[in-house]
N, C-alpha and C positions, 0 to 999 in steps of 0.2 A: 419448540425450538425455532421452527418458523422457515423459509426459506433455504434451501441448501445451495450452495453453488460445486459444479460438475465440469469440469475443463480438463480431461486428459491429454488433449491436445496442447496443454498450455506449455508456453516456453520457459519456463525461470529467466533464461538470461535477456532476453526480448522484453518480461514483464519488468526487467531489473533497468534495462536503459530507457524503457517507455518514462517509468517514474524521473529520470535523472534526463533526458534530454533537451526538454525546455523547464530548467528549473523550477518550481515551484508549481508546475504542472502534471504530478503525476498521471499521467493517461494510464499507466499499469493497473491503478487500483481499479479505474473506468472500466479496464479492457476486461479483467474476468467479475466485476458486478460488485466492485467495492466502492459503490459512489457516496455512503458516509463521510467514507476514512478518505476518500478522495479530494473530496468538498473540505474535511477538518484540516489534512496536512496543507490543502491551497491557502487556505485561510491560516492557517499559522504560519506556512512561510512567508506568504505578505506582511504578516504582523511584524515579525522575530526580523525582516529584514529591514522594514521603515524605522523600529522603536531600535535595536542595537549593531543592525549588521551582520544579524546569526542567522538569518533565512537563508545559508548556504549549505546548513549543516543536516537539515530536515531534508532536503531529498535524498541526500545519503542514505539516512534512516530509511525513507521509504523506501527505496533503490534494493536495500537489504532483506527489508520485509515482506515487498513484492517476491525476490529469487527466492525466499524459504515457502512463501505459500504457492509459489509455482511449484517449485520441486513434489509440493505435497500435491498438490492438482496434478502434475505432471505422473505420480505414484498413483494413479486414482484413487485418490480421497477425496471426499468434500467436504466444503467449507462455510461457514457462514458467511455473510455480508459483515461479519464483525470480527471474524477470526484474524486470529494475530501468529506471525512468524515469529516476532522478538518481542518474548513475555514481560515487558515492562510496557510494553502499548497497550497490555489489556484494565490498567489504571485508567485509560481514558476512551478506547474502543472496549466497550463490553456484548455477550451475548445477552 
């Protein structure tokens, strides 16, 4: 399974405006060891916002999926470098 990530200290709502403060820069995913999904939504927000204008609607998304997998870090659980809070990002972030 490969790697776990462990943050009982993590914030949910801290990892939720990391992702949302400089648009399309999610720091949240950086901060507890999501630099996949990190690097994917940077990159697809630059895209989505040069090619239509919709790069605004992805840090929401991640904004979202950061406070669900804090709450679960925050629960002491862990996580993978791939694990998803909103089950339709695991079509694209897999373990």
């Amino acid at each position: 399974m490969g790697e776990m990530i462990t943050k009982p200290d993590a914030n949910p709502i801290v990892l939720a405006v990391l992702n949302l403060i400089i648009m399309g820069l999610p720091i949240g995913y950086f901060m507890i060891g999501q630099t996949k999904k990190a690097i994917g939504f940077l990159v697809a927000t630059w895209l989505l916002s040069c090619i239509g204008g919709l790069g605004f609607i992805l840090p929401w998304i991640a904004a979202y999926d950061a406070y669900l997998l804090g709450q679960r870090l925050a629960a002491g659980e862990s996580i993978t470098p791939n694990t998803n809070g909103l089950s339709f990002l695991d079509a694209i972030f897999k373990d």
